[in-house]
C-alpha angles and dihedrals in degrees: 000000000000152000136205121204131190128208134243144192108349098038103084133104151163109278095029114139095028109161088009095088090048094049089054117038102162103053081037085063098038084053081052100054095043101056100034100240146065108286091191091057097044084052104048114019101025084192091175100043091248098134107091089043104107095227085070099028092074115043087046088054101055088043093058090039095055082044105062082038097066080037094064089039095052095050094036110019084198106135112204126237099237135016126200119170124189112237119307082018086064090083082053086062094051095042094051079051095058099240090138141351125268087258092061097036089057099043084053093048096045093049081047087055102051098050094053095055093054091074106086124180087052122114128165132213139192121238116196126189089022123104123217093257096043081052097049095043086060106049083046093058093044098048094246092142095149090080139099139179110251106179136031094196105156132352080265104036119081130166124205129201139202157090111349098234093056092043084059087052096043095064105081088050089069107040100078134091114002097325108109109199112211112193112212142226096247136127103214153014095280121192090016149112089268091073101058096112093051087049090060088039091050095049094055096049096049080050084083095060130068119217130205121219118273122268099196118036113262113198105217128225105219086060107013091236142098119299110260114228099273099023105114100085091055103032090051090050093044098048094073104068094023130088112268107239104210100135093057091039082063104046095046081057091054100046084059093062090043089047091065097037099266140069133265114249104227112199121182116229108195141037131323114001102252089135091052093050092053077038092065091042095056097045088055098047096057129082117210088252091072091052084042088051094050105044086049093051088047109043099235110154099279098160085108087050097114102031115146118253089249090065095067139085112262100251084050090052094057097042087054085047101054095039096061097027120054113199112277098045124140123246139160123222125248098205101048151018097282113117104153103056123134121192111251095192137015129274131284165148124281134189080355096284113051121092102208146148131202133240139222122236096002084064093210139106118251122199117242099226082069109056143048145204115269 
């Protein structure tokens, strides 16, 4: 199975989209028409510094998502089996799923846009080796109660929201022991309170717009599931002042691979690779008893949950592999007399059916079926 994401807020830059708006003229010019302005020259030439203003960050970023997205349909024509988006990457999502066209997903995302921006005084920071109750522990016991969190982007990973001035307090908070504070290049208090007003705004204005079902299933980031049949209207308003669930989005889709024995294959569909980045992290942070735990409490087809490695495809097997076991750990060997091997490499395929890894000192590949962690 797999699953494409597209990226949101924080991923754009100058140069994004090069060869895409070449490769398609006509929805180049549609975008063009629609916003007023050159989306090609926004993206890679940003000549008035716009870019980083919400009110185009979001709509270019959308452009170039959708985009690579036709891209990688028009060279595969593989669909994938789920589609999450983070944010703004969320209407990505909706749009790959067919909820609505290009022409409609980029009239929603520019009056978005346009709201958001709106809220001055709002600024956003990440807070990393800090839970959500150690965080809000400490904005309780400082007063700074002008703060939300924003994003839940890793189990370690946390972003918090707010009033500038408290932001600003709230650094040196975060900065002892082992928690790192990260301020980031945003305009405004996203996905918090402070958005409230936009939400309502926002919700009149997609009552004017009908959506179809999904085709494809869109995790949503107001409840990391699925989206429910008539949903789009309320999940979409309510995005912009809730937490972003994408920790838990991630590990929901997961839990689906390791439900039935494998593992779920994430690509990202935009520019940069800031979700595959948190992606990795995630991967990394969660035991097999979460995803165990998840697929139990949510029914998902878990009756392949504990199947042996050597029950799985090769690629399956690898991407297990890699997931549990980082380079440089120790195994022994279960068809022979070698008990102090450590992998030199990751994990992979080889002669297009052999999971395998390779191993330091004894310069040779060992199939993963024969050995085990020590």
């Amino acid at each position: 199975m797999k699953t494409c994401i597209f990226p949101g807020q924080g991923s754009q830059a100058r140069g994004m989209g090069a060869g895409l708006f070449e490769q398609f003229p006509e929805l180049t010019e549609r975008a063009d028409t629609i916003l007023g302005y050159s989306i090609q020259e926004l993206c890679l030439e940003d000549p008035r510094q716009e870019l980083n203003k919400t009110e185009f960050t979001q709509p270019a970023l959308f452009v170039v998502n959708a985009l690579s997205y036709y891209s990688k349909m028009q060279s595969s024509g593989s669909k994938p089996d789920f589609l999450a988006g983070h944010s703004l990457g969320e209407f990505n999502a909706l749009l790959a799923a067919e909820c609505f066209d290009f022409d409609t997903g980029l009239k929603l995302v520019r009056k978005r846009g346009e709201l958001m921006g709106r809220i001055a005084n709002g600024s956003m920071a990440a807070i990393l080796n800090a839970s959500k109750d150690e965080i809000e522990s400490i904005l309780q016991q400082h007063g700074l109660h002008n703060i939300d969190l924003a994003n839940y982007n890793t189990p370690s990973q946390i972003v918090i929201s707010g009033l500038s001035e408290e932001i600003v307090k709230a650094e040196p908070l975060f900065q002892q022991g082992k928690m790192l504070y990260y301020p980031l290049n945003t305009s405004g208090a996203f996905h918090s309170r402070f958005m409230e007003a936009v939400k309502h705004e926002f919700g009149e204005f997609l009552a004017n717009f009908e959506f179809a079902a999904a085709r494809i299933p869109v995790i949503a980031n107001v409840t990391a599931r699925p989206y429910a049949d008539g949903a789009i209207h309320e999940n979409l308003s309510k995005q912009i002042s809730s937490t972003v669930r994408w920790s838990e989005s991630i590990q929901y889709l997961m839990a689906l691979g390791f439900a039935r024995g494998g593992t779920m294959q994430f690509e990202e569909v935009g520019f940069g690779d800031v979700l595959t980045r948190l992606l990795q992290t995630i991967q990394r942070q969660t035991p097999d008893s979460v995803l165990q735990s998840i697929a139990g409490e949510h029914g998902l087809a878990a009756k392949d949950a504990n199947a042996s490695i050597g029950s799985l495809t090769a690629a399956d097997k690898v991407a297990v592999w890699n997931r549990k076991h980082p380079i440089g750990t120790r195994v022994r060997s279960l068809m022979a007399e070698y008990t102090n091997l450590e992998t030199r490499t990751a994990a992979m395929v080889l002669f297009g059916h052999r999971a395998a890894v390779y191993m330091k000192d004894y310069n040779g590949y060992f199939d993963l079926d024969e050995i085990v962690p020590v």
